[in-house]
C-alpha positions as CSV (number, residue, x, y, z in Angstrom):
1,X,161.8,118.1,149.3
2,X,158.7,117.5,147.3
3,X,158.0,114.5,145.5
4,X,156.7,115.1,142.3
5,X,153.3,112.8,141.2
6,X,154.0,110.2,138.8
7,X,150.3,108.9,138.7
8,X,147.4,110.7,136.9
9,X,143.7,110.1,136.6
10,X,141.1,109.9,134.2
11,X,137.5,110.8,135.0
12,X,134.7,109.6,132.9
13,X,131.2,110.8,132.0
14,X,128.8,109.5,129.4
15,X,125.8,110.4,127.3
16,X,123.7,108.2,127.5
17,X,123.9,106.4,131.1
18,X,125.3,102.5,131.1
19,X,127.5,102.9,128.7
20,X,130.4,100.7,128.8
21,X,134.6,102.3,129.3
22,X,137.0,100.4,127.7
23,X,140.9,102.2,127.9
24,X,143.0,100.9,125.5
25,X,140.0,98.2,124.6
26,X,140.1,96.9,128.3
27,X,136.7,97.3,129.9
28,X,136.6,99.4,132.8
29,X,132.7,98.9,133.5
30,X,129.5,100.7,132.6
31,X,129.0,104.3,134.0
32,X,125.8,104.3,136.7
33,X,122.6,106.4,135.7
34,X,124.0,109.6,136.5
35,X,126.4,108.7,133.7
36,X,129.6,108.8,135.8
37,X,131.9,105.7,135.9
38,X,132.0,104.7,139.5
39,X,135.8,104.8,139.8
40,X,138.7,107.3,138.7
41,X,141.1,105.6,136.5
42,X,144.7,106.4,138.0
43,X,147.1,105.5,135.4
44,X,150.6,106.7,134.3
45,X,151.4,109.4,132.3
46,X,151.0,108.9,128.4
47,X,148.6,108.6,125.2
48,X,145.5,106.0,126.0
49,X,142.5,105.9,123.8
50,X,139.2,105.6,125.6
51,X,136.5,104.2,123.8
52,X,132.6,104.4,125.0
53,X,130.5,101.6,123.4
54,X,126.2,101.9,124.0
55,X,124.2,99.1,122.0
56,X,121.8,101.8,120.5
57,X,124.4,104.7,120.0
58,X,127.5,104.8,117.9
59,X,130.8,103.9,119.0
60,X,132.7,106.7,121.3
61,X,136.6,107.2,120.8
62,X,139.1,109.6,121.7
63,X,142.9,109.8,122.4
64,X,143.7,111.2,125.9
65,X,146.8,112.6,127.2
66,X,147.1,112.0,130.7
67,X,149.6,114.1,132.9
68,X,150.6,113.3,136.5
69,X,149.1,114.2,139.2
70,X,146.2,115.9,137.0
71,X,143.0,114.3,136.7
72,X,141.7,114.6,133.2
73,X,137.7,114.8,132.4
74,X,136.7,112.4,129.5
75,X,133.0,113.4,128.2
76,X,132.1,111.2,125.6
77,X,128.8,111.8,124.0
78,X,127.7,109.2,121.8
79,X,125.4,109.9,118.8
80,X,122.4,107.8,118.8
81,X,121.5,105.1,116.7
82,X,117.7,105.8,116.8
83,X,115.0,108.5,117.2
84,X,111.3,108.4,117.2
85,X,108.7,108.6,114.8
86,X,105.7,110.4,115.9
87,X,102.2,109.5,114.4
88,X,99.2,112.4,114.8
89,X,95.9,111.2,113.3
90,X,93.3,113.3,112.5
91,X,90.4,111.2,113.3
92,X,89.8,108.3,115.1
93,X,92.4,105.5,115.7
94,X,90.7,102.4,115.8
95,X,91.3,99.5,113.6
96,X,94.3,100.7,112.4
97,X,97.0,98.9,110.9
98,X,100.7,100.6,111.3
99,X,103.9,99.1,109.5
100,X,107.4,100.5,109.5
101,X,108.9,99.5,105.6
102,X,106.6,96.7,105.3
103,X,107.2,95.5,108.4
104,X,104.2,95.4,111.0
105,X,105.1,97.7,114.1
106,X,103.9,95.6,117.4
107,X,100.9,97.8,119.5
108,X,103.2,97.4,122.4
109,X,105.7,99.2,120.7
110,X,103.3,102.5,120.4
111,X,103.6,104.7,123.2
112,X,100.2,106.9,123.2
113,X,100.9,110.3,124.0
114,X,97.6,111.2,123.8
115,X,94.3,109.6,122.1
116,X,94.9,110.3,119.0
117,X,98.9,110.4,118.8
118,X,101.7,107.9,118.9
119,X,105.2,107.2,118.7
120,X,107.8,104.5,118.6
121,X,111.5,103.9,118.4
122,X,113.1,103.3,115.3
123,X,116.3,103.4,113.5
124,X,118.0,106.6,112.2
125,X,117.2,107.1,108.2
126,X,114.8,107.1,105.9
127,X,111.7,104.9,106.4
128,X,108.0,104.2,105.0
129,X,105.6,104.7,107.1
130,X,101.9,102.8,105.6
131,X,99.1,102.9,108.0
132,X,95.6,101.3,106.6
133,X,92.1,100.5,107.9
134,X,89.4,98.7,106.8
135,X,87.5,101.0,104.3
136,X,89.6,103.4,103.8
137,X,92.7,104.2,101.1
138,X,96.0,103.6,103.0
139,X,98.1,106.1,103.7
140,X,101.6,106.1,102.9
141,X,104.8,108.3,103.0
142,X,108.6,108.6,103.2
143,X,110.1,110.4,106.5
144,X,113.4,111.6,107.4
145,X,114.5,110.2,111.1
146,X,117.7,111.7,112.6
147,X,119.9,110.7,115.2
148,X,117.9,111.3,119.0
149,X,115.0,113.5,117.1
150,X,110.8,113.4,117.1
151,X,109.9,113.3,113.6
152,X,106.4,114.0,113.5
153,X,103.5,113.0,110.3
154,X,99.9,113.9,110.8
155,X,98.3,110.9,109.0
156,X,94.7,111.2,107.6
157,X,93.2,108.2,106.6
158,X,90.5,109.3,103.6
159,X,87.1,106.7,103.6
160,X,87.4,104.7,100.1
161,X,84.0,105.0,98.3
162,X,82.4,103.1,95.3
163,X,80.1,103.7,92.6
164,X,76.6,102.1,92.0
165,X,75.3,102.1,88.0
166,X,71.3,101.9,88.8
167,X,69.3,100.0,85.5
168,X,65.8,100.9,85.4
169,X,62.4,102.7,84.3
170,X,62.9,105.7,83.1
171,X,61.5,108.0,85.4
172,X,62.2,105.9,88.6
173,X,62.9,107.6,91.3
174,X,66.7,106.2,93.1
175,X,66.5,106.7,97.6
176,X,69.9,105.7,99.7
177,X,68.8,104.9,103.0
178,X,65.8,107.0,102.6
179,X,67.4,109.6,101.1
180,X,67.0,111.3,97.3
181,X,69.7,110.0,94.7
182,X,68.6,111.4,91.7
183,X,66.1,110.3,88.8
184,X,67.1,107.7,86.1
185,X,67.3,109.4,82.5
186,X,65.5,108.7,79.5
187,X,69.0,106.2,78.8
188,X,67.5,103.7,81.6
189,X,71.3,104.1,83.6
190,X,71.8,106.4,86.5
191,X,75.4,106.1,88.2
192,X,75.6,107.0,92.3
193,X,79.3,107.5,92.7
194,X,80.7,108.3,96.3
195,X,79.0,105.6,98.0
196,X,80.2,104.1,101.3
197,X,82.2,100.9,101.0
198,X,81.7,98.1,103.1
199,X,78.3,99.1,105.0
200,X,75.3,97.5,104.4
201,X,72.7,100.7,102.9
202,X,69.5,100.1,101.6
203,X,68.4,100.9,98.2
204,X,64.7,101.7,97.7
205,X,63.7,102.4,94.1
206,X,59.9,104.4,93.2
207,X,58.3,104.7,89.9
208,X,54.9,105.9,89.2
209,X,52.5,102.8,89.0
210,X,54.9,100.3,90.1
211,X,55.3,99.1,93.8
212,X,58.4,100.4,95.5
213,X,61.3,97.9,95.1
214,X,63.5,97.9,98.2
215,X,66.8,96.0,98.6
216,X,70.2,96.2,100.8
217,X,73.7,96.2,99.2
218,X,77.0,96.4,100.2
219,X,79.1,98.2,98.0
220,X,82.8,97.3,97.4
221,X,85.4,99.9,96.2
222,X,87.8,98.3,93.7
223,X,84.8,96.2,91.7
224,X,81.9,97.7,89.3
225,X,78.7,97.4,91.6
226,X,75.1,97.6,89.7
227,X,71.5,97.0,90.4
228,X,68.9,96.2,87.9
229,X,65.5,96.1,90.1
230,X,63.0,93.9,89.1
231,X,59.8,96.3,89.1
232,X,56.4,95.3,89.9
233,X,53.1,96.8,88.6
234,X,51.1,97.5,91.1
235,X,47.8,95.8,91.4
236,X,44.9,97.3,89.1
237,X,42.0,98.1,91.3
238,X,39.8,99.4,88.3
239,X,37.9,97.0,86.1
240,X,39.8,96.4,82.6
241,X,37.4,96.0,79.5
242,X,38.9,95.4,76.0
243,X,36.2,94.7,73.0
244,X,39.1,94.7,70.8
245,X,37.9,97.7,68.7
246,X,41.5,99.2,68.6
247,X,43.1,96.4,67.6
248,X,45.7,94.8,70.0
249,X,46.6,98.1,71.8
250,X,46.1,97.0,75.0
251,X,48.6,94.2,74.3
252,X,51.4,93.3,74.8
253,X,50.8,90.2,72.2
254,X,53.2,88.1,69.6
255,X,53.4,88.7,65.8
256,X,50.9,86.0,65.0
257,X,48.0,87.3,66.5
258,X,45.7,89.9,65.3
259,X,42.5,91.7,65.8
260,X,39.6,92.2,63.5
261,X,36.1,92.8,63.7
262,X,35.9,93.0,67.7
263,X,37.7,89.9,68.2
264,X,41.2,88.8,68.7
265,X,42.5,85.9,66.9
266,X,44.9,84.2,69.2
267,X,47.2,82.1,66.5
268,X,49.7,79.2,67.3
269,X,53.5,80.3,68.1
270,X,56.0,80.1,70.5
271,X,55.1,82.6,73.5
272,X,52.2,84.2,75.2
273,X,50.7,87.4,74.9
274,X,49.4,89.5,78.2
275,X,47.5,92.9,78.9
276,X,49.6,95.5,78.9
277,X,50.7,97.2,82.4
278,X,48.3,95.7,84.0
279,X,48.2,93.6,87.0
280,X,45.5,91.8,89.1
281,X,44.7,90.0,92.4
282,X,41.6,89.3,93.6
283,X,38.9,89.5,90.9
284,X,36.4,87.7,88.0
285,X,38.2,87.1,84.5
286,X,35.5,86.6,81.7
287,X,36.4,86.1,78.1
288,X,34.2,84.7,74.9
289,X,35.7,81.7,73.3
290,X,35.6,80.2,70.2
291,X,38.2,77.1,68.8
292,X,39.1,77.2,65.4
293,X,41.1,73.7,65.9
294,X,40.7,70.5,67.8
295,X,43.7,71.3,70.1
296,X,41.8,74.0,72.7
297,X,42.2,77.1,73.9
298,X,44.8,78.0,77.3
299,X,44.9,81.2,79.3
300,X,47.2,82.9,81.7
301,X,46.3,84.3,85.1
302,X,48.9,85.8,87.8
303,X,52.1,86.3,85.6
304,X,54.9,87.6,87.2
305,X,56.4,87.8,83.9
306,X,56.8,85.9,81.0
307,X,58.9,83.2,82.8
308,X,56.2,82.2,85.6
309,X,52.6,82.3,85.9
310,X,49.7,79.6,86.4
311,X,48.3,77.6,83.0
312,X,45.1,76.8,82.1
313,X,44.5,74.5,79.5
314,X,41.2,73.5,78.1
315,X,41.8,70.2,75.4
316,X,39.2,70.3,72.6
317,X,38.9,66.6,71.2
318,X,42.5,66.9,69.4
319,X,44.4,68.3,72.5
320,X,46.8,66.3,74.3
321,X,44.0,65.1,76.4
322,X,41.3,65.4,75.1
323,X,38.1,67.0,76.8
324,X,40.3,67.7,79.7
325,X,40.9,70.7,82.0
326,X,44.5,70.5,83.1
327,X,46.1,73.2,85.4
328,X,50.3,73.7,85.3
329,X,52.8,76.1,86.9
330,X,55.5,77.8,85.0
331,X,58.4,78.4,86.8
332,X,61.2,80.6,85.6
333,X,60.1,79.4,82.0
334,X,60.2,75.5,82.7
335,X,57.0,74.1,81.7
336,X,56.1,70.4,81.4
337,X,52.9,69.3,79.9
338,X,53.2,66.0,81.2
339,X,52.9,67.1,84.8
340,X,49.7,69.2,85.9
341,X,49.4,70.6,89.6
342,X,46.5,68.8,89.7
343,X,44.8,65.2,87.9
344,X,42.9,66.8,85.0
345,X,39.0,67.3,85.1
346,X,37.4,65.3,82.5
347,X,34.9,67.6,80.5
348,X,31.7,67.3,78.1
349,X,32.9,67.3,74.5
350,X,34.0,71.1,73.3
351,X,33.9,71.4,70.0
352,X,35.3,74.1,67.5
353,X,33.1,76.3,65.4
354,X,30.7,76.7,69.2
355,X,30.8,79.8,71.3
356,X,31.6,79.8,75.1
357,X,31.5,81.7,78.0
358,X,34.9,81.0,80.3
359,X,34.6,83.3,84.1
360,X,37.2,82.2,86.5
361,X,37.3,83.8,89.7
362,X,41.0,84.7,91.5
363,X,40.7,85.2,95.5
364,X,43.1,84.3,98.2
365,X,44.8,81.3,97.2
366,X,42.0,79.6,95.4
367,X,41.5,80.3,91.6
368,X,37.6,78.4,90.2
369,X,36.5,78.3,86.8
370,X,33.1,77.9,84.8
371,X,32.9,77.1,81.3
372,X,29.9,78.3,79.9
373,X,28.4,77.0,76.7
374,X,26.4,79.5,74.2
375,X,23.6,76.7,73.1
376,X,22.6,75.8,76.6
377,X,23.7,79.0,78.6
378,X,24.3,76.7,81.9
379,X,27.7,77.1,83.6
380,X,29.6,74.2,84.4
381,X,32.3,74.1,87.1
382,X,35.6,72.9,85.2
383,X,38.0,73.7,88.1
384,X,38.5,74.7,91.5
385,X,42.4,75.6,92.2
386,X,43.9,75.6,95.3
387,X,47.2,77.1,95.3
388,X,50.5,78.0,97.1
389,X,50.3,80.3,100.2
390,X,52.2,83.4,98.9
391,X,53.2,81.5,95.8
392,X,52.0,84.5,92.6
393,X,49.3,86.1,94.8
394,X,48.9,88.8,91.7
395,X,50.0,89.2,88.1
396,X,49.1,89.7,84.6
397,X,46.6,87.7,82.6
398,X,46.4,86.4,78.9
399,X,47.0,83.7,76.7
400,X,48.9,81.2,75.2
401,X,49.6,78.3,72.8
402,X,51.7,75.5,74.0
403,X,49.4,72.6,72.7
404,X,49.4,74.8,68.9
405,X,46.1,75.8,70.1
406,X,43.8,78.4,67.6
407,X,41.1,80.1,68.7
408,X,39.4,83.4,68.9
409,X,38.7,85.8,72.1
410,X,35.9,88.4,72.1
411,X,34.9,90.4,75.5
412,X,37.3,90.5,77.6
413,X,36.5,91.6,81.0
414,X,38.2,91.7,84.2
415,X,36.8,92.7,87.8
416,X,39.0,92.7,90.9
417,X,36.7,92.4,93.6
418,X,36.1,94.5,96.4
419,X,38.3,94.3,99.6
């Protein structure tokens, strides 16, 4: 007679490998990588719940009926907890930044699929994915992960730019690293918009009879970037004349003064008056002179503007010191009377009411001058200047009033001298 089986069996497979068997919540080990539990479970006859447990899947459970002497199959597949976010640039990866709902994703979590694609683990749901780089406007967008899955987002990173509002002549001419912007409007503004942020470029700026004013900026993106150059006349290499016979339209000269009868009348006030457009370097300056007060006469020679240029001031008897030559520097409009460049030069008496003859000579770094009076017609050196190496090599001439000098200017000639 045959004895009937009273044992069964149970015989596992998982999805994914090493997962751990429990029956009826008693571990029974972790399957091997072929996902198959290294033993059959022979057990009696009955109802046993078998329950699969993975640390990155969800948990596994089922109720088996086992029978004897039948093996029963158990394949548990577990849904995953994860899947894989795929990143596909369309340019160049370097420098970028990756984070995973604000978190930073590690670079040894990326696995490169190729040079410019990427992907990582991650948990099922829905995530923000932000990727930024230096320059650029970050990227960022919601994705949809599911359980074991690839989900792919091409990510293009778009270069942030910036805007430049240019403030100059009218007419000037605006180059970007050597190349043609446009030309500033009658309004004085031009505004460059799509600039590169973050890169040093060079702005050169050219307007007719001005010297080309170059200088490199680096533009930044969420900030309003202008540039006002400072334009420079360039040097006149034709001899100036003025007789004063139109008035003061050559000048550029303060309400005060005026013009009559070939000369101009250079009246106290509070700032100078210069040549209009024009700038020298090497060269003879002559004028006429003639005080119509004690306190002198002073003149102007290599202006940058009307903040800084070199002072000469010739002290009639009722000057600050009187009969004295004195030589200053202005310097972005400070001016102190009480402190020459150089000790004065003490002078025969100049007196109001006589005519002279002042010619100063500008070359290299030295600036001379002869005072020359009408009665005697003898020049008499009142100065020789030595100044600063590449300190106001050229500028504009004219005059000025600091000591509340009066006086009258007739002939006004200026030659710049032959290189």
């Amino acid at each position: 007679m045959v004895k009937k089986p009273t044992i069964g069996s149970l015989v596992i497979l998982t999805d994914p490998p090493t997962a751990e068997v429990f029956l009826n919540q008693r571990s029974q080990g972790k399957t091997s990588l072929d996902g198959s539990l290294a033993k059959t479970l022979s057990v009696k006859p009955g109802t046993y719940v078998v329950t699969v447990k993975h640390p990155d899947y969800e948990e596994f459970q089922q109720k088996i009926a086992v029978r004897a002497g039948v093996p029963t199959p158990v394949k548990a597949t577990l849904t995953a907890r994860f899947g894989f976010l795929r990143i596909s640039f369309t340019d160049a990866t370097a420098g970028n930044e990756i984070q995973l709902d604000g978190k930073p994703v590690a670079p040894d979590a990326l696995t490169a699929v190729s040079d410019r694609i990427f992907q990582f683990k991650t948990t099922v749901g829905t995530h923000r994915l932000t990727v930024s780089r230096p320059v650029h406007q970050p990227f960022s967008e919601t994705v949809e992960v599911l359980p074991g899955q690839t989900a792919t987002l091409p990510v293009n990173l778009t270069r942030q730019t910036a805007e430049l509002l240019v403030r100059a002549t009218a007419g000037a001419q605006i180059f970007l690293d050597g190349k043609a912007k446009g030309i500033v409007p009658q309004t004085g503004q031009l505004l460059l918009a799509e600039l590169p942020v973050g890169q040093e470029i060079k702005v050169s700026v050219e307007a007719f009879g001005y010297e080309t004013f170059e200088k490199k900026l680096t533009l930044q993106a969420a900030q309003k970037n202008s540039f006002e150059p400072v334009l420079v006349p360039l040097p006149t290499v034709t001899e100036f004349a003025d007789n004063f016979q139109e008035g003061l339209k050559f000048w550029d000269a303060p309400p005060e003064w005026s013009a009559a009868n070939s000369i101009m009348l250079v009246k106290p006030g509070k700032t100078a008056g210069f040549v209009k457009n024009k700038r020298f370097c090497d060269g003879d300056l002559y004028f006429g002179l003639r005080m119509q007060n004690e306190r002198g006469a002073s003149w102007i020679v290599r202006a940058q503007d009307e903040k800084n240029y070199y002072l000469f001031c010739l002290n009639g008897p009722g000057g600050p010191f009187p009969n004295t030559f004195q030589t200053y520097l202005c310097r972005d409009g400070v001016l102190n009377l009480n402190e020459p460049l150089v000790p004065g030069i003490k002078l025969p008496p100049v007196k109001p009411g006589e005519t002279y003859r002042v010619h100063l000579r500008m070359q290299g770094t030295v600036i001379e001058h002869w005072l020359t009076p009408s009665r005697t017609g003898e020049d008499i050196s009142i100065g020789f200047f030595k100044a600063s190496t590449g300190l106001f090599p050229c500028g504009g001439v004219g005059f000025a009033t600091p000591n509340g000098e009066d006086f009258q200017v007739n002939g006004f000639l200026v030659q710049p001298l032959a290189k």
